[in-house]
PASEBA-1860 file (N, C-alpha, C; in nm, 3 decimals):
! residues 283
1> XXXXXXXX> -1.262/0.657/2.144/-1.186/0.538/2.112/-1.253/0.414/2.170 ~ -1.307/0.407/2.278/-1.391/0.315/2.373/-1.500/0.322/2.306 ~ -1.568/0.338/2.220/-1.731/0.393/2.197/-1.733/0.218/2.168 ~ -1.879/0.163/2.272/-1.906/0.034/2.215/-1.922/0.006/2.136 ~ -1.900/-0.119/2.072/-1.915/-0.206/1.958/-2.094/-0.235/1.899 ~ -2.122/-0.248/2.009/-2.291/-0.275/1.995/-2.344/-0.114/1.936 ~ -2.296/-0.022/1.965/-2.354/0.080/1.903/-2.313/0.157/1.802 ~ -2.185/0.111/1.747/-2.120/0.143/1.662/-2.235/0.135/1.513
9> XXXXXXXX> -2.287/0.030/1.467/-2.373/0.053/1.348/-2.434/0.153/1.358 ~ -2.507/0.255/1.487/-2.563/0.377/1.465/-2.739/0.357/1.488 ~ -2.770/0.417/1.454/-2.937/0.435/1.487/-3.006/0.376/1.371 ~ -2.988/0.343/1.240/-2.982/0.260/1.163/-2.962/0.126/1.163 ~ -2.877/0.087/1.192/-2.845/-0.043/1.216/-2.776/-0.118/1.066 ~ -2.720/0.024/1.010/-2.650/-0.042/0.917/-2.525/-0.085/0.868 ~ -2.456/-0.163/0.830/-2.329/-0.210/0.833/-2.209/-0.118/0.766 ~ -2.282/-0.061/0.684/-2.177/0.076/0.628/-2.114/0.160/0.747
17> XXXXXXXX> -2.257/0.202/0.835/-2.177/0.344/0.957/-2.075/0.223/1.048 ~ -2.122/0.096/1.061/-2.042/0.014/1.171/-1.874/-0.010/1.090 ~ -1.851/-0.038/0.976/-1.714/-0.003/0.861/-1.630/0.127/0.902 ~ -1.741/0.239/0.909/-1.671/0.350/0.890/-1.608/0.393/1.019 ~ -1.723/0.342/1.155/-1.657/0.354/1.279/-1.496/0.268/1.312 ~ -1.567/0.126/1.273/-1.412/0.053/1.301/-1.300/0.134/1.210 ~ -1.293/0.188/1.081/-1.207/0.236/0.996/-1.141/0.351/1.143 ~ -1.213/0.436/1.176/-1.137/0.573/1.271/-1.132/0.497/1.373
25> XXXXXXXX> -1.138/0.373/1.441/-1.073/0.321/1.521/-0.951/0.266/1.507 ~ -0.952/0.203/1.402/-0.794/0.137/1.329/-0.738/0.270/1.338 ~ -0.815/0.367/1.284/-0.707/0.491/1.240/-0.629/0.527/1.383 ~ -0.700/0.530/1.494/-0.674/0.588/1.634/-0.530/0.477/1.649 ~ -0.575/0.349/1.602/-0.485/0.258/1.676/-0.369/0.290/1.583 ~ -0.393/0.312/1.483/-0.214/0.346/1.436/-0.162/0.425/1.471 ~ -0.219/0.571/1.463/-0.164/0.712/1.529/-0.100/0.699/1.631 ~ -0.149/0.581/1.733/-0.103/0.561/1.893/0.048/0.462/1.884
33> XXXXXXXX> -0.017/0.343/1.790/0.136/0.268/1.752/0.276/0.326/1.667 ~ 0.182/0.450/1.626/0.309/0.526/1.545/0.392/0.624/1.664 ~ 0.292/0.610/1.759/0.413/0.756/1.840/0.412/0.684/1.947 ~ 0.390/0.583/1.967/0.517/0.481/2.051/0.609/0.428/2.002 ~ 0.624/0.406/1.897/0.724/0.340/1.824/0.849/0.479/1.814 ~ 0.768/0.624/1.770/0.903/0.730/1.770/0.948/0.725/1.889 ~ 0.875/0.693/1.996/0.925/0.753/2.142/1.047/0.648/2.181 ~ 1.015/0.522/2.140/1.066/0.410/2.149/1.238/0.432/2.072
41> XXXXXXXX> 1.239/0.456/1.948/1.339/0.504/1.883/1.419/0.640/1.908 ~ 1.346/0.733/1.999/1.463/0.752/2.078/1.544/0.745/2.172 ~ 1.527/0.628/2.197/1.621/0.535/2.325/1.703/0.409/2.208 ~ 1.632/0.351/2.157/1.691/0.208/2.058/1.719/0.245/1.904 ~ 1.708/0.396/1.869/1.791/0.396/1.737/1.888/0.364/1.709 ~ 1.962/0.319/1.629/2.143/0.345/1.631/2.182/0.487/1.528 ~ 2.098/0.565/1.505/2.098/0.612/1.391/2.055/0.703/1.406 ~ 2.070/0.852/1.425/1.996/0.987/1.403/1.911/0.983/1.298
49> XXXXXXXX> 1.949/0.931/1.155/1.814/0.913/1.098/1.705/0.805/1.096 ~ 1.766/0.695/1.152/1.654/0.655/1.188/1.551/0.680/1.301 ~ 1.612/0.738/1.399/1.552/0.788/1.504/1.471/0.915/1.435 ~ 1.495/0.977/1.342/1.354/1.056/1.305/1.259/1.007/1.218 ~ 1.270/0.898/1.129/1.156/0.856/1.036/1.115/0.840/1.069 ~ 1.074/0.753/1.230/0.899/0.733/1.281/0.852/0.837/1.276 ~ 0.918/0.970/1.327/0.822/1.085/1.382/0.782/1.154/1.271 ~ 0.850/1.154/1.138/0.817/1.167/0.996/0.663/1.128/0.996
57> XXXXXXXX> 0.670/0.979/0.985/0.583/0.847/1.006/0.500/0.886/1.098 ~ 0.467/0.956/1.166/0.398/1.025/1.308/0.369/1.125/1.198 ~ 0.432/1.252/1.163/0.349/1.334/1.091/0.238/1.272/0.976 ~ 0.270/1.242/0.899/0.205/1.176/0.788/0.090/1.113/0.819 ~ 0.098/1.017/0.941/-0.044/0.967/1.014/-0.134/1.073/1.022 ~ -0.057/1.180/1.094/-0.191/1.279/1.095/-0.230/1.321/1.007 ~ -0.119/1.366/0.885/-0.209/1.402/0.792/-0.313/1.347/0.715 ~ -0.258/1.195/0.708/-0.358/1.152/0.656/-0.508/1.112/0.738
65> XXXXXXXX> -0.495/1.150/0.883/-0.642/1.148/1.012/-0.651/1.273/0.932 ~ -0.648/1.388/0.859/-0.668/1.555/0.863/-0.768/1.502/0.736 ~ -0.691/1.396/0.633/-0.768/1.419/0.544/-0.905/1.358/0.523 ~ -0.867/1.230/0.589/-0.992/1.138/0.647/-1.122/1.262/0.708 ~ -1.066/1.353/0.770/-1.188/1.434/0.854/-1.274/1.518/0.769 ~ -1.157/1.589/0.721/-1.246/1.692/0.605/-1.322/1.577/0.501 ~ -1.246/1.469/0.410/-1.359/1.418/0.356/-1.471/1.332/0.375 ~ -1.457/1.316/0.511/-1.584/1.268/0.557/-1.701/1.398/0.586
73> XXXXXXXX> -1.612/1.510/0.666/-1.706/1.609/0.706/-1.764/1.669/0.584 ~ -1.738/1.701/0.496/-1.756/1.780/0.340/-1.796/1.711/0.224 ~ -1.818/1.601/0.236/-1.833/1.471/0.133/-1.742/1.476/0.023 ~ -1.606/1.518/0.020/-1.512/1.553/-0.121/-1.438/1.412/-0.168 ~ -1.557/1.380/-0.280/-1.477/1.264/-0.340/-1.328/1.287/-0.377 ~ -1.301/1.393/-0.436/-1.157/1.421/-0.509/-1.048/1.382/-0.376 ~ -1.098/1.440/-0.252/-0.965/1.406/-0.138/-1.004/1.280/-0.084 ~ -1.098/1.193/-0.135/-1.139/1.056/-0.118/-1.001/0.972/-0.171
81> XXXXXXXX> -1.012/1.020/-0.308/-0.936/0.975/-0.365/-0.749/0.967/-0.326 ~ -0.732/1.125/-0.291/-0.625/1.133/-0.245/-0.577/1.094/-0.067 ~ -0.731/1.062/-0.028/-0.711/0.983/0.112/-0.663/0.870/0.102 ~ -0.701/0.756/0.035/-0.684/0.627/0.009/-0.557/0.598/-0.065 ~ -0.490/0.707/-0.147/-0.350/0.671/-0.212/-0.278/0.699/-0.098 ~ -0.269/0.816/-0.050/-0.167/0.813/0.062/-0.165/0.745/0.173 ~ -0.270/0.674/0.191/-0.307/0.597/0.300/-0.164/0.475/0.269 ~ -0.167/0.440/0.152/-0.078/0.302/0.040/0.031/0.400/0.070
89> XXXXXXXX> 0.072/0.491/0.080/0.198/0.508/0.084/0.230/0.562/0.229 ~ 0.176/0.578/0.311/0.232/0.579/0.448/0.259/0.468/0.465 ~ 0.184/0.324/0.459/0.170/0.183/0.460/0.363/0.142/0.410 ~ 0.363/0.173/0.275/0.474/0.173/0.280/0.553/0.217/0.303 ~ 0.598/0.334/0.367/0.698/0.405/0.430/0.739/0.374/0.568 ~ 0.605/0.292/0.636/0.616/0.224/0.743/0.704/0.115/0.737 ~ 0.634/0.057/0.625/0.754/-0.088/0.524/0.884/-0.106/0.538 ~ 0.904/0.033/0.462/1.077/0.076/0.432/1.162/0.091/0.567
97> XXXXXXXX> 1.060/0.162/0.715/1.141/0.224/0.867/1.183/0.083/0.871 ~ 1.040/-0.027/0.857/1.115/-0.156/0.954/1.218/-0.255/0.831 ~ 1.232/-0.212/0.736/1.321/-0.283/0.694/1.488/-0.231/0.719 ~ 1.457/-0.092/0.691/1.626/-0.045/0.746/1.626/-0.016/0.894 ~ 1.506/-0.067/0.966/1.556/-0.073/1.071/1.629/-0.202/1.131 ~ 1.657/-0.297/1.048/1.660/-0.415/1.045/1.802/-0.436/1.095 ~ 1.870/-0.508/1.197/2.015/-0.529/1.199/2.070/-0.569/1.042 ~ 2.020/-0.679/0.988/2.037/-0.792/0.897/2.123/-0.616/0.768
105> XXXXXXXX> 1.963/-0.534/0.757/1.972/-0.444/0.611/2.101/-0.367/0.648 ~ 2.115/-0.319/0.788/2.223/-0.253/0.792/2.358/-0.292/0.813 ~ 2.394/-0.410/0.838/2.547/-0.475/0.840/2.516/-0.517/0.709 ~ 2.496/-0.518/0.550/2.476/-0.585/0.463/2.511/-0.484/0.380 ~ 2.658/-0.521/0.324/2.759/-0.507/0.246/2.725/-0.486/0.085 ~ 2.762/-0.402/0.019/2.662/-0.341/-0.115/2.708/-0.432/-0.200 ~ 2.611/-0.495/-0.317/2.685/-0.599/-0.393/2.754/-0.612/-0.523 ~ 2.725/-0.658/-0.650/2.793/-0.611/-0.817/2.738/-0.534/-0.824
113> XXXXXXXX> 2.793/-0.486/-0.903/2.743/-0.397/-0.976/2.574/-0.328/-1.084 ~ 2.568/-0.482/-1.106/2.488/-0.445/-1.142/2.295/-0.441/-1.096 ~ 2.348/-0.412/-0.925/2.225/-0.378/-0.832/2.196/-0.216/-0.871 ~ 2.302/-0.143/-0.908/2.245/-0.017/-0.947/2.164/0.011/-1.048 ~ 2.120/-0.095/-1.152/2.043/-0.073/-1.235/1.915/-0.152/-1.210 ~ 1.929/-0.260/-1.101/1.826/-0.333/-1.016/1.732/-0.250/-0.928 ~ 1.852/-0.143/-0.864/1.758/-0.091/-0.788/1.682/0.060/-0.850 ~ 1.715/0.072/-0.955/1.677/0.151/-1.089/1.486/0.140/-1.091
121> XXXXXXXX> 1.503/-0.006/-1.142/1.370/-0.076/-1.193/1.299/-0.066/-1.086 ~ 1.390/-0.103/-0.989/1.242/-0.134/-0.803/1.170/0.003/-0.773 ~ 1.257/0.141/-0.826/1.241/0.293/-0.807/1.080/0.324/-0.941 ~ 1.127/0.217/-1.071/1.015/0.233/-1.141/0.901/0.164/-1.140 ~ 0.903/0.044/-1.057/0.801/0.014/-1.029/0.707/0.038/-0.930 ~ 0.781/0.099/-0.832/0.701/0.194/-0.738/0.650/0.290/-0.790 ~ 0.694/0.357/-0.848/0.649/0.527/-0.948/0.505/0.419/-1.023 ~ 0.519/0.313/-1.050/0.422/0.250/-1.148/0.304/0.202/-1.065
129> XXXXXXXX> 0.331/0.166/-0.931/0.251/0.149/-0.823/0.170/0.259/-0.778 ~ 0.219/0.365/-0.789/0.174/0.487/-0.720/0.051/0.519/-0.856 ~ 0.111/0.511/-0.961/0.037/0.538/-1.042/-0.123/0.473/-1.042 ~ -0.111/0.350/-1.056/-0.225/0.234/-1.059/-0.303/0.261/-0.987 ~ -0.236/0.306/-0.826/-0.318/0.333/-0.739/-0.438/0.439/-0.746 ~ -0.344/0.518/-0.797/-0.425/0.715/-0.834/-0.521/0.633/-0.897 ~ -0.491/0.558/-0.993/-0.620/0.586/-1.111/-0.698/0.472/-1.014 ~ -0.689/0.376/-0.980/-0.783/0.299/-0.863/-0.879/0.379/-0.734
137> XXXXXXXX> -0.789/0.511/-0.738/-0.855/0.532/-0.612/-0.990/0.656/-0.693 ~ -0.892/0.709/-0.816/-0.988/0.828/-0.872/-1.135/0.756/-0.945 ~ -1.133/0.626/-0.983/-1.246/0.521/-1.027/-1.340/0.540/-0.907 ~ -1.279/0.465/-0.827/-1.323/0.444/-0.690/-1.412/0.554/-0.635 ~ -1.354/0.632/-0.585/-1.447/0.770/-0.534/-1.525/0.886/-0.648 ~ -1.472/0.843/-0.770/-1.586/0.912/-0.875/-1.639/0.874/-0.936 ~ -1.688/0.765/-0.932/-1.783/0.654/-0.962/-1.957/0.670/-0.935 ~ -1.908/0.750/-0.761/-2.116/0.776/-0.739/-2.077/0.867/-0.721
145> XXXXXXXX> -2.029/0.972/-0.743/-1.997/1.135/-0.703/-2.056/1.213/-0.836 ~ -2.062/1.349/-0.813/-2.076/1.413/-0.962/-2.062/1.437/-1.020 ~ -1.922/1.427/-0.995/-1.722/1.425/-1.103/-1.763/1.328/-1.184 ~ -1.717/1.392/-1.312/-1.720/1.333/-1.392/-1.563/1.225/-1.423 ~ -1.520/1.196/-1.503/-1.412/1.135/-1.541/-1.384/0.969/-1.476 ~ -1.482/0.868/-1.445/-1.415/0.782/-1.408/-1.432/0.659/-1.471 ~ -1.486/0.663/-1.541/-1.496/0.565/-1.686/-1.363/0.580/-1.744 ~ -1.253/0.696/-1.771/-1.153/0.757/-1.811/-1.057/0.660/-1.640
153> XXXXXXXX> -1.067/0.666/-1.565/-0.991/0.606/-1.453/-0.970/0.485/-1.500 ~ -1.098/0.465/-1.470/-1.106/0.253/-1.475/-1.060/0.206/-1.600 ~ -1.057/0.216/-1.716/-1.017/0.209/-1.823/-0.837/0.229/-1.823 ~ -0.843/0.309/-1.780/-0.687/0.368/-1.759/-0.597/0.257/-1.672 ~ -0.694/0.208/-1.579/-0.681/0.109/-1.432/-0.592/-0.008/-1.510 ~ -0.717/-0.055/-1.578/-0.749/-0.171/-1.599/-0.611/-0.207/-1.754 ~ -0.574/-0.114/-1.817/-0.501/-0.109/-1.954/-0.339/-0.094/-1.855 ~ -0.328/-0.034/-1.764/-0.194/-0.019/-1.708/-0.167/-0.112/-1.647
161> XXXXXXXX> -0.281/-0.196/-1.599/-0.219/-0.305/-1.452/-0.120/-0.393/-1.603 ~ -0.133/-0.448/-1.758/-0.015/-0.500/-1.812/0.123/-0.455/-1.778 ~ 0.161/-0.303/-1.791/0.211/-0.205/-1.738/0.301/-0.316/-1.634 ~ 0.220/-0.297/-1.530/0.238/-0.353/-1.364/0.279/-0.443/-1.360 ~ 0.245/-0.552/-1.401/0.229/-0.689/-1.436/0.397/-0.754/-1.494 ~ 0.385/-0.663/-1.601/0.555/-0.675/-1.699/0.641/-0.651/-1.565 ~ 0.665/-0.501/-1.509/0.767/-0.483/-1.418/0.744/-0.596/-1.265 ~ 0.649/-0.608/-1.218/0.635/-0.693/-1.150/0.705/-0.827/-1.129
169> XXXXXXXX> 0.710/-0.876/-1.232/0.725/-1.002/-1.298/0.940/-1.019/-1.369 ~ 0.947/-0.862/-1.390/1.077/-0.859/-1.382/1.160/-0.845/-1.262 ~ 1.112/-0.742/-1.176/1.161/-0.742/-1.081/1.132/-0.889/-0.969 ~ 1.029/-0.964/-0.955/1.060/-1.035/-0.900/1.113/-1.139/-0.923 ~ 1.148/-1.190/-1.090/1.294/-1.270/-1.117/1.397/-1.179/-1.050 ~ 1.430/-1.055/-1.121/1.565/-1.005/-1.043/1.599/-1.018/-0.891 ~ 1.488/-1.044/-0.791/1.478/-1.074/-0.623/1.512/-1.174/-0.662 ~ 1.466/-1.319/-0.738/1.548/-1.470/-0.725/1.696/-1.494/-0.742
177> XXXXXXXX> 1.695/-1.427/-0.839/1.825/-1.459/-0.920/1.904/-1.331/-0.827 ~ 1.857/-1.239/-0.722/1.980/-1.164/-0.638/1.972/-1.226/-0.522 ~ 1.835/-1.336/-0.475/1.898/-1.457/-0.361/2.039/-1.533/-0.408 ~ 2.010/-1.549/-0.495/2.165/-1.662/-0.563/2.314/-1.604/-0.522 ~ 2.319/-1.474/-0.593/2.438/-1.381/-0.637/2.484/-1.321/-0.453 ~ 2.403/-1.272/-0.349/2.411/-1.286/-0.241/2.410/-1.330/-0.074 ~ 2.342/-1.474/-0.127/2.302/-1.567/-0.004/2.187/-1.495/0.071 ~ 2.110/-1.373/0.017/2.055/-1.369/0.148/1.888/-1.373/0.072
185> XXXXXXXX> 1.846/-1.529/0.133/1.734/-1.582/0.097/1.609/-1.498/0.100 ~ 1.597/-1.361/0.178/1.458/-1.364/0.179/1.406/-1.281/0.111 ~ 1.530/-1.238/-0.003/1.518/-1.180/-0.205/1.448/-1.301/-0.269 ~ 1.467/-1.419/-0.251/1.358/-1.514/-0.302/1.256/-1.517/-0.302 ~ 1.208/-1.496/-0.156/1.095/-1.486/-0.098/1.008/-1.373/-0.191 ~ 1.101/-1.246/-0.139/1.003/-1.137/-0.197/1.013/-1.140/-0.381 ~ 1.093/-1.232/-0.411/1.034/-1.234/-0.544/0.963/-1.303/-0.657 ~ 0.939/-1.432/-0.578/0.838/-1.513/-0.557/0.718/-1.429/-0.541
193> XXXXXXXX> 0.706/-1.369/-0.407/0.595/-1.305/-0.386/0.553/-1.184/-0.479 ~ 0.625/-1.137/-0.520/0.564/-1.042/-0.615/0.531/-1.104/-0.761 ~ 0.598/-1.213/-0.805/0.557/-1.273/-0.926/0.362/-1.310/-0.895 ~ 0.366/-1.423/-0.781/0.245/-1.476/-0.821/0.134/-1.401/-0.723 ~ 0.201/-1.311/-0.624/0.111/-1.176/-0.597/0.024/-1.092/-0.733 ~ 0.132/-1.067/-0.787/0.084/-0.957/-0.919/-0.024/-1.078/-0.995 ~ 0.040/-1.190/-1.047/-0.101/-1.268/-1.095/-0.264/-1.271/-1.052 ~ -0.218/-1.315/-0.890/-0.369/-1.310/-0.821/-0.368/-1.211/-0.837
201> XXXXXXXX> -0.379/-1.063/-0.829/-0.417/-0.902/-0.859/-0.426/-0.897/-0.991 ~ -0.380/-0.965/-1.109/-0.461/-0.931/-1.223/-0.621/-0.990/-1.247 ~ -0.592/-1.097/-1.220/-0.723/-1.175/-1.183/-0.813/-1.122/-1.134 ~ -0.773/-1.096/-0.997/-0.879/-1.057/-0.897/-0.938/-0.835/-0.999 ~ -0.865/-0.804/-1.049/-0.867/-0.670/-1.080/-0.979/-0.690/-1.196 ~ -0.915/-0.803/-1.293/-1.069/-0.856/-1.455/-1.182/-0.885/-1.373 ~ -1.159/-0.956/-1.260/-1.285/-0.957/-1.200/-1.365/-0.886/-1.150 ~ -1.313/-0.809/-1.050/-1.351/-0.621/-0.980/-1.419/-0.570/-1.145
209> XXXXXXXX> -1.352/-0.589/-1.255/-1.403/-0.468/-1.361/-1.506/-0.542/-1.418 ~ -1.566/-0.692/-1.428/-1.648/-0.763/-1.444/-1.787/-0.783/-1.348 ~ -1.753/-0.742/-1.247/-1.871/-0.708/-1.099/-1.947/-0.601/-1.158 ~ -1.845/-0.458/-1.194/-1.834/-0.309/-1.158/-1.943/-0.333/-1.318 ~ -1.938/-0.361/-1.414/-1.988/-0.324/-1.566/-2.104/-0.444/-1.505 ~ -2.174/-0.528/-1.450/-2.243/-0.589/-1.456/-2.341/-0.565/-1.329 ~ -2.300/-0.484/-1.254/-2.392/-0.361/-1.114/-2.413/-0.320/-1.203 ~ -2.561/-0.262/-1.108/-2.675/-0.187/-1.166/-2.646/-0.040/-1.093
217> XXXXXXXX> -2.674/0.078/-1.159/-2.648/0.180/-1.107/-2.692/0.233/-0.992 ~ -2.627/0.248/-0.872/-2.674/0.300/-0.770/-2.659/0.439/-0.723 ~ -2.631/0.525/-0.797/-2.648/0.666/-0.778/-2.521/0.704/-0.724 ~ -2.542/0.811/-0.639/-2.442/0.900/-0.560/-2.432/0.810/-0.387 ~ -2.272/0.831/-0.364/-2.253/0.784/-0.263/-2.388/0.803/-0.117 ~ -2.468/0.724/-0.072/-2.531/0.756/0.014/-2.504/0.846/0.141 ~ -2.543/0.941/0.227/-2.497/0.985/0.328/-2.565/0.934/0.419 ~ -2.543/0.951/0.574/-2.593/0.921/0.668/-2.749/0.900/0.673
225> XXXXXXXX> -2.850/1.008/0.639/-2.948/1.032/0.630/-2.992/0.965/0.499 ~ -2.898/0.917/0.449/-2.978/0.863/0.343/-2.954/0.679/0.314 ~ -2.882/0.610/0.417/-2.909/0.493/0.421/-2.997/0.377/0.432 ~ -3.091/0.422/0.499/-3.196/0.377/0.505/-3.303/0.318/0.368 ~ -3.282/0.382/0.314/-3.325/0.370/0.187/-3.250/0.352/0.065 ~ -3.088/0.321/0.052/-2.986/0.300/-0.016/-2.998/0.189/-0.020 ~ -2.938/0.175/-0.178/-2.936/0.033/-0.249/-2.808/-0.056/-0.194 ~ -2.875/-0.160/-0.165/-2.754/-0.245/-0.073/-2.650/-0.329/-0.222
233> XXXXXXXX> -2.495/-0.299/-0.142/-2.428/-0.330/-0.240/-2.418/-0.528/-0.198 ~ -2.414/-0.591/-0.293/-2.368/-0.725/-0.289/-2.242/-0.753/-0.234 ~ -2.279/-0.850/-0.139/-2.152/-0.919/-0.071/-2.022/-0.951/-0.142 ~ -2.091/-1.009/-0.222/-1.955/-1.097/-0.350/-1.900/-0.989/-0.444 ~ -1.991/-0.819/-0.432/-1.922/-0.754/-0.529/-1.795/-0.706/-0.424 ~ -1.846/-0.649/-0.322/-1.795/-0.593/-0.200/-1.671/-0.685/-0.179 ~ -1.668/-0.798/-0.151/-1.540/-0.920/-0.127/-1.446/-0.925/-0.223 ~ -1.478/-0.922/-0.349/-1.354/-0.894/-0.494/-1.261/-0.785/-0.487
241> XXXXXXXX> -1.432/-0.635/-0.443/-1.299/-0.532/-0.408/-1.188/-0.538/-0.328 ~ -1.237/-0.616/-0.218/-1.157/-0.498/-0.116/-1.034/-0.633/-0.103 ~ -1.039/-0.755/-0.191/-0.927/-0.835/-0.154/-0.844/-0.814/-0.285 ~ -0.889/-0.714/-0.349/-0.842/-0.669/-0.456/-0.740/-0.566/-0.422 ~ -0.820/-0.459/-0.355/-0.762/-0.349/-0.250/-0.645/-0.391/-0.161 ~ -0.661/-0.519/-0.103/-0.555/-0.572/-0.004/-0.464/-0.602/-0.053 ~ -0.497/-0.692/-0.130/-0.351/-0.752/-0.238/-0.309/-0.653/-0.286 ~ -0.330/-0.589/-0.317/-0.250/-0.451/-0.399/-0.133/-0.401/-0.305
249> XXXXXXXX> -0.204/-0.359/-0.221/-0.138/-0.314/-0.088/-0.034/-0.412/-0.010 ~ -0.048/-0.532/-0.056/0.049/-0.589/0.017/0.140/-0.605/-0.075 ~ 0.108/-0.616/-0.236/0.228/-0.593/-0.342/0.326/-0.466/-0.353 ~ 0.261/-0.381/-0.305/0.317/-0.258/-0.309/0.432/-0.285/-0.159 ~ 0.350/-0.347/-0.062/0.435/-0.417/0.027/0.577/-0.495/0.002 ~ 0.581/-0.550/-0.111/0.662/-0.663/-0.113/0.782/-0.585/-0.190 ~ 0.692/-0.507/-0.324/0.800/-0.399/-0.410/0.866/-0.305/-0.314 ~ 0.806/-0.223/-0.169/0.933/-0.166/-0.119/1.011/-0.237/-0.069
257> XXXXXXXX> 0.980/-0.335/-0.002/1.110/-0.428/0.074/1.212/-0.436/-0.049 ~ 1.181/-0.456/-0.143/1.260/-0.525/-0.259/1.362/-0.368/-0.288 ~ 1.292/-0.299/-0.281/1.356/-0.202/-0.358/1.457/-0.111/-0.287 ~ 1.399/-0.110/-0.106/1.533/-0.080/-0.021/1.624/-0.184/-0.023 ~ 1.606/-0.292/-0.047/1.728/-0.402/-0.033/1.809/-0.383/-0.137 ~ 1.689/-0.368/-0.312/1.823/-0.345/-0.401/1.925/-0.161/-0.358 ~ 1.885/-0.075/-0.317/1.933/-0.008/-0.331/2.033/-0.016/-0.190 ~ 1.992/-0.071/-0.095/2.133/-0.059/-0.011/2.237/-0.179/-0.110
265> XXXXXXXX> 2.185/-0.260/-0.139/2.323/-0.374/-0.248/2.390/-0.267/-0.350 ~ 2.340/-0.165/-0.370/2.339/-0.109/-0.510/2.515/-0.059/-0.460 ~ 2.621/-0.036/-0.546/2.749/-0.014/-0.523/2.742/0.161/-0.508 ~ 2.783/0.206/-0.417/2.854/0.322/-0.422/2.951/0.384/-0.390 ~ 3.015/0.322/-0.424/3.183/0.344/-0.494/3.179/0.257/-0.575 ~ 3.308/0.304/-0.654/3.345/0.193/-0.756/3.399/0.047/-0.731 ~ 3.429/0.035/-0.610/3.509/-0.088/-0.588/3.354/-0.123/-0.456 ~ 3.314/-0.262/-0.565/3.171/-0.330/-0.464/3.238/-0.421/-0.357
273> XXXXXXXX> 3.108/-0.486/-0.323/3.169/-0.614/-0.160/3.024/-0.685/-0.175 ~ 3.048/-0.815/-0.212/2.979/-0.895/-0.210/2.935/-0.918/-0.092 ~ 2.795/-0.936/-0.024/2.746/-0.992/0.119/2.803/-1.136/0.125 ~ 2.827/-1.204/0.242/2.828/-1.282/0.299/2.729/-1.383/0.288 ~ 2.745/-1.525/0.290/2.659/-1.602/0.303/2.599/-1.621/0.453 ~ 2.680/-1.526/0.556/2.637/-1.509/0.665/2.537/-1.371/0.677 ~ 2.516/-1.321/0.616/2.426/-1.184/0.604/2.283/-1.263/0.621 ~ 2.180/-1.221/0.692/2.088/-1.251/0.738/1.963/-1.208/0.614
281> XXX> 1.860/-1.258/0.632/1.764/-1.271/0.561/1.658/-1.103/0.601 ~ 1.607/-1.035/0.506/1.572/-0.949/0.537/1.433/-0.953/0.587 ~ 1.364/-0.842/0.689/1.285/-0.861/0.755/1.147/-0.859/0.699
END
């Protein structure tokens, strides 16, 4: 975890092994913030279940350190692929602990009725998120591998983000227009943010697929031993991705907040309760 910084690029001196080191350092630092945070929650839960989702949230970290290991140790693009989606969904599951861990989400009174079909859509646009991702991540890692199929990804990527885009764009009117109906402003916020989030990510995504068709072929993912002599990828292609990659991730961010909020509003019983204009803004 200490291993210096100065030697982190490796015996090479190249900026790829110095990426991959900081990457299993971040990784260390979450694993550690995830099981202080369970230990923490069992003294300050109010909630038997919330007092176990960190440690949930604690398993899942590891699994996803288990999968990180084998596909680094084995070079397996295919669990490349499935490293990097679940990576997006621990991310959000982390999302979801601190939103219902929230005083504000849990004194906050379920609203009309018609949040149950609100929080319907927020359930399908996650399923639609998850999706985008797969085919982003299966492009991604079978691209220089020997798997075939990722011309079939990116294509797939690139034709669904409309897909994304439509629900995106609905659901984050439905966050404005459920600031109104419940006073609690920070459904605006997140639906604001997912409107002109999802824009910059279409953009930034025509662009990623405009880099990707206009690179020159660089073979199979390089290994250790073989950097030295690997074709260096461009800065500006490298910068599209990965703020491409981020934004995604923070949309997928914004759609769970949205979508635990519609579903605690969502009525269950028949007779609803409008929140308060004193109900607090969600976290």
């Amino acid at each position: 975890i200490l291993f210096p910084l100065s030697l982190m690029a490796g015996e090479t001196g190249d900026p790829r092994v110095y990426f991959e080191h900081s990457h299993r350092l971040f990784g260390w630092m979450v694993g550690v913030s995830t099981l202080t945070l369970a230990i923490y929650g069992l003294f300050a839960a109010p909630k038997l279940w919330l007092m176990a989702m960190p440690w949930v949230l604690g398993v899942l970290v590891v699994v996803q350190a288990i999968f990180g290991i084998i596909r680094v140790g084995d070079n397996l693009a295919a669990l490349g692929a499935v490293h990097g989606v679940t990576a997006q969904l621990v991310f959000a599951f982390a999302v979801a602990i601190a939103v219902m861990a929230h005083r504000s989400w849990r004194e906050t009174l379920t609203g009309p009725r018609q949040w149950r079909g609100r929080s319907t859509l927020g359930a399908v646009l996650l399923g639609a998120f998850v999706l985008q991702l797969a085919m982003g991540a299966l492009f991604r890692h079978l691209r220089r591998g020997d798997e075939g199929g990722a011309a079939h990804a990116m294509y797939s990527h690139a034709v669904f983000s409309f897909v994304v885009v439509v629900l995106c764009v609905a659901f984050g009117a439905i966050m404005v227009k459920g600031s109104r109906e419940t006073s609690i402003a920070g459904l605006k916020r997140i639906g604001y943010g997912l409107m002109h989030g999802v824009g910059l990510q279409f953009i930034l995504g025509w662009a990623a697929l405009a880099a990707i068709l206009l690179a020159d072929d660089r073979g199979n993912v390089p290994t250790a031993d073989q950097l030295a002599t690997a074709a260096v990828v461009p800065w500006w292609e490298a910068f599209v991705a990965t703020v491409h990659q981020a934004n995604g991730a923070l949309l997928l961010c914004l759609a769970t907040v949205g979508t635990v909020w519609a579903f605690r509003l969502a009525p269950r019983t028949a007779k609803a309760h409008v929140p308060t204009a004193s109900s607090a803004a969600p976290a």
